[in-house]
N, C-alpha and C positions, 0 to 999 in steps of 0.2 A: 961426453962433454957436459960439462954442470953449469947451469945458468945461474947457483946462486940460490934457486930458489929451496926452502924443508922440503923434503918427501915427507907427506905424511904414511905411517906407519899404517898398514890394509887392517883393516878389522876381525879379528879372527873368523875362522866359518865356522859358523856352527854345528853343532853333534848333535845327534838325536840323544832325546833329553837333555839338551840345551834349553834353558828360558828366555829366550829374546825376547825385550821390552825396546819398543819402542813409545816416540811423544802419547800417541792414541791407544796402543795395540799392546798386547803380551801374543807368544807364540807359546807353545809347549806340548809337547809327544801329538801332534795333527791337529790340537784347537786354538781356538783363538779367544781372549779375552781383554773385555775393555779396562783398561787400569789408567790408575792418574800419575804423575811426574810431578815432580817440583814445580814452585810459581817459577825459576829461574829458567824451568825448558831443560832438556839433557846435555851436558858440555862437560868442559873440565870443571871443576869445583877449586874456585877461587878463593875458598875460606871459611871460615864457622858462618850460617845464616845467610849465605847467599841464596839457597830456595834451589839449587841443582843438584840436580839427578846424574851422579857421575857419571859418563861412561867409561866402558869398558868392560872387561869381565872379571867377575867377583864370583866368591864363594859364599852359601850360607854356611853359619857356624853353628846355628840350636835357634830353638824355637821357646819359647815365652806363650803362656795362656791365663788368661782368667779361667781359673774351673771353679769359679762360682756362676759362671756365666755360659759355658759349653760344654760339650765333651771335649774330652781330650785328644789332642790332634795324633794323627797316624803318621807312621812315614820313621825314616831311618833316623835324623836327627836327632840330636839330644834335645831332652825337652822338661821345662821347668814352668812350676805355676812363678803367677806375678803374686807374691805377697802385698798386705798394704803399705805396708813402708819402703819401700823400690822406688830407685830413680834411675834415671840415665845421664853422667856427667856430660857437661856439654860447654863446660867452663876450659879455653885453653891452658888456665894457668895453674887448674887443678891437677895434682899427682896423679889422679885417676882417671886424667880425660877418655871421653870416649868408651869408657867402661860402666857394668851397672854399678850403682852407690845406695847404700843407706837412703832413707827418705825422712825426713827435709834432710840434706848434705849442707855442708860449711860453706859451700861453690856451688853457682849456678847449675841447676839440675835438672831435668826433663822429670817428672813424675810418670811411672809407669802404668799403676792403677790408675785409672781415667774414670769420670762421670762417665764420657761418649765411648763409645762400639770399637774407638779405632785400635787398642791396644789390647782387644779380647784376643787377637791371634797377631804373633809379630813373629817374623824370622830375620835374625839378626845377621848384617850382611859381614866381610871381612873387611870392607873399604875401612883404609887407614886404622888398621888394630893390633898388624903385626910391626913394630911396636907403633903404637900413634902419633903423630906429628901435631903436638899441638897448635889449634886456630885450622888446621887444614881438611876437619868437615868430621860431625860429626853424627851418633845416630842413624847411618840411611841404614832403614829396614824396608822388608816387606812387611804391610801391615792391610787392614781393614777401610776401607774408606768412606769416607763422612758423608759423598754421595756421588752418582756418577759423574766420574773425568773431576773431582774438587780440586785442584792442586793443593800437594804439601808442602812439606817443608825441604823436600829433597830425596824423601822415600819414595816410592812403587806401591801405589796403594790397588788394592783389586776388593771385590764384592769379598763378603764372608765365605760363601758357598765355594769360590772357584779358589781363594788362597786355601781354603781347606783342601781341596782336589788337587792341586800342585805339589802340596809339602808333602799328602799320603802318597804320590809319584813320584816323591823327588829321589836320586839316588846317589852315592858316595861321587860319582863321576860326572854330575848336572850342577853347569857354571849355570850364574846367573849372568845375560850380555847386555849391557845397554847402550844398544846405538842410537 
């Protein structure tokens, strides 16, 4: 008998080699590490610039580096430098929302080359790419962060050391979960 009320949908369990992120916490193959969440908290993503950390479970798709700034990162993923002319659309009404673009773009655009640390290592997540729904969130990566727990703008940001240690374990079968 049904009162009426949603079931909400169980969260999937996780597999070894799962990434569980949590508000505070990452998990991954037995360690733990401290990562930051959007200013918005983790929830559903209401729209471009709300500051949430979607949940659910996502895939990464490649990985992005400064190699004028590091080595180059390990691990299965396809992986590409940032040139200096790169951006990341972040305009819902641009034809290429949600994808990388030229730098400066015609349309509001994320620039990839940074002054700051945080875009020397990013892995690019699948939320909303297959194809993109514009306005409905753009950009969440894993990336570098500005300093412990900073919140983003809706990414998964973890220390340099440990996002590097994650991606060179990461493997064809390892969701990214965020509850």
């Amino acid at each position: 008998m049904s009162d009426g009320a949603a079931v909400r949908p169980r969260p999937p369990l996780p597999r070894p080699g799962d990434l569980v992120v949590t508000r505070w916490e990452a998990r991954f193959l037995g360690r733990r590490f401290p990562c930051a969440v959007g200013f918005g908290g983790v929830g559903r993503k209401r729209g471009e610039g709300d500051g949430i950390t979607p949940l659910g479970v996502h895939r990464l798709e490649s990985v992005l580096w400064r190699a004028d700034r590091r080595v180059r990162p390990a691990g299965p993923l396809p992986v590409q430098p940032i040139g200096p002319a790169q951006g990341w659309s972040d305009d819902p009404a641009d034809p290429l929302y949600n994808r990388r673009v030229p730098w400066p773009h015609c349309h509001s655009a994320e620039r990839l080359r940074r002054a700051d640390r945080l875009y020397d290592l990013v892995a690019i997540t699948d939320f909303n790419r297959r194809p993109p729904v514009a306005g409905a969130g753009s950009a969440i990566f894993l990336h570098v962060w500005k300093r412990p727990r900073k919140w983003t703008a809706g990414c998964v940001a973890f220390r340099a050391q440990d996002l590097a240690w994650i991606l060179a374990r990461w493997t064809p079968r390892s969701r990214l979960i965020v509850r």
